[in-house]
N, C-alpha and C positions, 0 to 999 in steps of 0.2 A: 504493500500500500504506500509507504512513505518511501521505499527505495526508486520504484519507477517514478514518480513525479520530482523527486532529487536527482536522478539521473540526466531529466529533462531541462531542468536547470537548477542547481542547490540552491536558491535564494529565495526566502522567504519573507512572504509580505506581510506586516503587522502593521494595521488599521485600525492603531489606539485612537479612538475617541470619533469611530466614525458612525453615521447615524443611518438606521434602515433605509430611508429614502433616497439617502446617496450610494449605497454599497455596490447597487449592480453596476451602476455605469463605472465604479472605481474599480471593482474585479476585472468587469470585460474588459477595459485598457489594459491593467495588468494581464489578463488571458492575451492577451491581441502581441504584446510583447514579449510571450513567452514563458511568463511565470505560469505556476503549478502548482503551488503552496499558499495558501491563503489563508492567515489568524485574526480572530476581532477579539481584541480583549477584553475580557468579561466586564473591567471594569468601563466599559464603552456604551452609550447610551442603546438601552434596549438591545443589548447584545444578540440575544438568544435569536430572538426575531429577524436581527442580520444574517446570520446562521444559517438561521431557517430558509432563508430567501436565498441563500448562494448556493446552499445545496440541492435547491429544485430548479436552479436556473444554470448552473455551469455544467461544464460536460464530465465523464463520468472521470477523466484524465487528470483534473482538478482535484485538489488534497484539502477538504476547507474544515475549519475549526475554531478552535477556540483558544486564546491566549490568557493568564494572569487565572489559569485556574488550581486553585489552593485548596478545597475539599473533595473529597469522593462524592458527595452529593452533589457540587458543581458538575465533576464528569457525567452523573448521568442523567443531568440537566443538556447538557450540551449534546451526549447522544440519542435524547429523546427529542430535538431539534434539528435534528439530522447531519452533524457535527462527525468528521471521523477521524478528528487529530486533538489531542489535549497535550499544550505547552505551558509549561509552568517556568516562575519564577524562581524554584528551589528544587530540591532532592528527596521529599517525604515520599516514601516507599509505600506510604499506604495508597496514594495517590497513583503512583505509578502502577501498584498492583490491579486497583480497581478500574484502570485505564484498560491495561491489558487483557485483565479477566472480562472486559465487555465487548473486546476485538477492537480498539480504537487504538491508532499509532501513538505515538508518546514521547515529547521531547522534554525532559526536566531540564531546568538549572543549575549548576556547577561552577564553584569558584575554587576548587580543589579537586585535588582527585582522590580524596578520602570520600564525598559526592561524588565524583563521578563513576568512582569502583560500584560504590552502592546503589545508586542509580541503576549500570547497568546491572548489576546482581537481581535487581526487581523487576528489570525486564524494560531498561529503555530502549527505542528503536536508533536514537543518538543521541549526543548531550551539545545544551545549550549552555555555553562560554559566556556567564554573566555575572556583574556586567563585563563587558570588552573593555571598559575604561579605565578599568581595574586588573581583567589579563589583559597583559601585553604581548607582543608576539614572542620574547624570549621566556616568556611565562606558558604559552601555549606549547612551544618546542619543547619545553622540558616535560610537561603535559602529554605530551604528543608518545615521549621516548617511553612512558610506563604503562600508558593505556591499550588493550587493543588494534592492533592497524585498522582493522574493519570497523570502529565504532568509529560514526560521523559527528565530528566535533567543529560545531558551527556556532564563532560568536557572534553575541547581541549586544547592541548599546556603542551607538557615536559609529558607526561605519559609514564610510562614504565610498563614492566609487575610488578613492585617490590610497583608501587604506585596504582593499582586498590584497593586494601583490603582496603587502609584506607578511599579513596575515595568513595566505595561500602557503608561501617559501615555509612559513613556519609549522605549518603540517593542519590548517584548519580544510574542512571539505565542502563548506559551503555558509552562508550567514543568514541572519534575521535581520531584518532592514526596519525600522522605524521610523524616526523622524527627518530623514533625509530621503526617504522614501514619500511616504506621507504624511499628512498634517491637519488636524480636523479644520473641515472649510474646505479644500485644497479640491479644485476642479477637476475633474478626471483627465483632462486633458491634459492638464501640469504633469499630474502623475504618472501617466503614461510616459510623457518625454524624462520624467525622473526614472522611472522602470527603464528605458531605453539605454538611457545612460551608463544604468549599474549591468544591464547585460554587457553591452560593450564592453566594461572594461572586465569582469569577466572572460567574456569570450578572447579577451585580447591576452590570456595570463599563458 
C-alpha cells in the first residue's frame, strides 16, 4: 500500500490546516504533479470530512490519510472515513499497533533510534524524521548506519526543494512536505507550481 505510491514518488503532502471545501482542487494539482501521498492533519478544520472526500474522489493509486494522529480511537476514526494511512507525531506503539491490526499503513515519528527501533518493532511501514530541524543530515547518517536498509526514513519539518540533496546523500528515502508545500488559504494553483518544484529537484538528485 505505502510502498507502491512511495515508489511513484516518496514525497509526501501535508495539508495542515486545510478546509473541506478546498481539499479536492488542492489534491488534484498535487495528483496532476505526481504526488501519491496525501495527509490532512487531524488537527485541521473538519478533518475527517476532508478524508472522507479524497478518498471517494482520487484514484485508487492515491495513498490519503491522516496526519497528527495520537490515539487508537483517532485511527479508527480516520479509517471509518475512508482514510488508509495514519502519520503520527511520535512512537506510541499502541498507536502503531492498532494502525496495523486494522490494515492501514503507518508512519510514526522518531527523533532517535531508540523510537525508531520500537516503532518498527510494532510494525511501522517507515519512520518519520521529526522534527528535520532538529535531525540534521549528519544526524540522519548516523541514523541511517544502525537502522534497517529497507526501513524508509523520511524527514518532516522546514524542507525545501534546496534541502532534499543533502538530506538524500545522507541516506533519507523520501520527505513530508508542509509548509513550503502548502499553507492554509494557499490556491491550488500556487500549490501545484510548489509541488512542481519539489519534484524537480527530486527528480534532478
Amino acid at each position: 500500500m505505502l510502498d507502491p505510491a512511495l515508489q511513484q514518488l516518496p514525497l509526501v503532502a501535508i495539508l495542515r490546516g486545510i478546509r473541506p471545501d478546498e481539499v479536492e482542487a488542492v489534491a488534484d494539482a498535487l495528483y496532476a504533479e505526481g504526488f501519491r501521498v496525501i495527509e490532512v492533519p487531524l488537527n485541521s478544520p473538519q478533518a475527517l470530512d476532508s478524508i472522507g472526500r479524497l478518498a471517494r474522489r482520487m484514484p485508487e493509486d492515491a495513498l490519503i490519510g491522516a496526519g497528527t494522529v495520537l490515539s487508537v480511537d483517532a485511527v479508527r476514526d480516520v479509517q471509518s472515513a475512508g482514510g488508509r494511512l495514519i502519520v503520527m507525531p511520535h512512537a506510541d506503539v499502541a498507536v502503531i499497533r492498532a494502525a496495523k491490526a486494522s490494515g492501514l499503513a503507518c508512519i510514526p515519528g522518531a527523533a532517535t533510534p531508540t523510537e525508531a527501533f520500537a516503532a518498527l518493532q510494532a510494525g511501522a511501514d517507515a519512520v518519520k524524521l521529526f522534527p528535520a530541524e532538529l535531525i540534521t543530515p549528519p544526524v540522519v547518517k548516523a541514523m541511517r548506519a544502525v537502522l534497517p536498509r529497507e526501513l524508509r526514513l523520511l524527514p518532516v519539518g522546514g524542507i525545501t526543494p534546496e534541502t532534499l540533496a543533502v538530506y538524500r546523500q545522507a541516506g533519507a528515502a523520501g520527505f513530508g512536505l508542509g509548509s513550503a508545500l502548502y499553507a492554509p488559504g494557499m490556491a491550488a494553483a500556487e500549490v501545484g507550481q510548489r509541488a512542481r518544484a519539489f519534484v524537480q529537484a527530486w527528480r534532478a538528485l
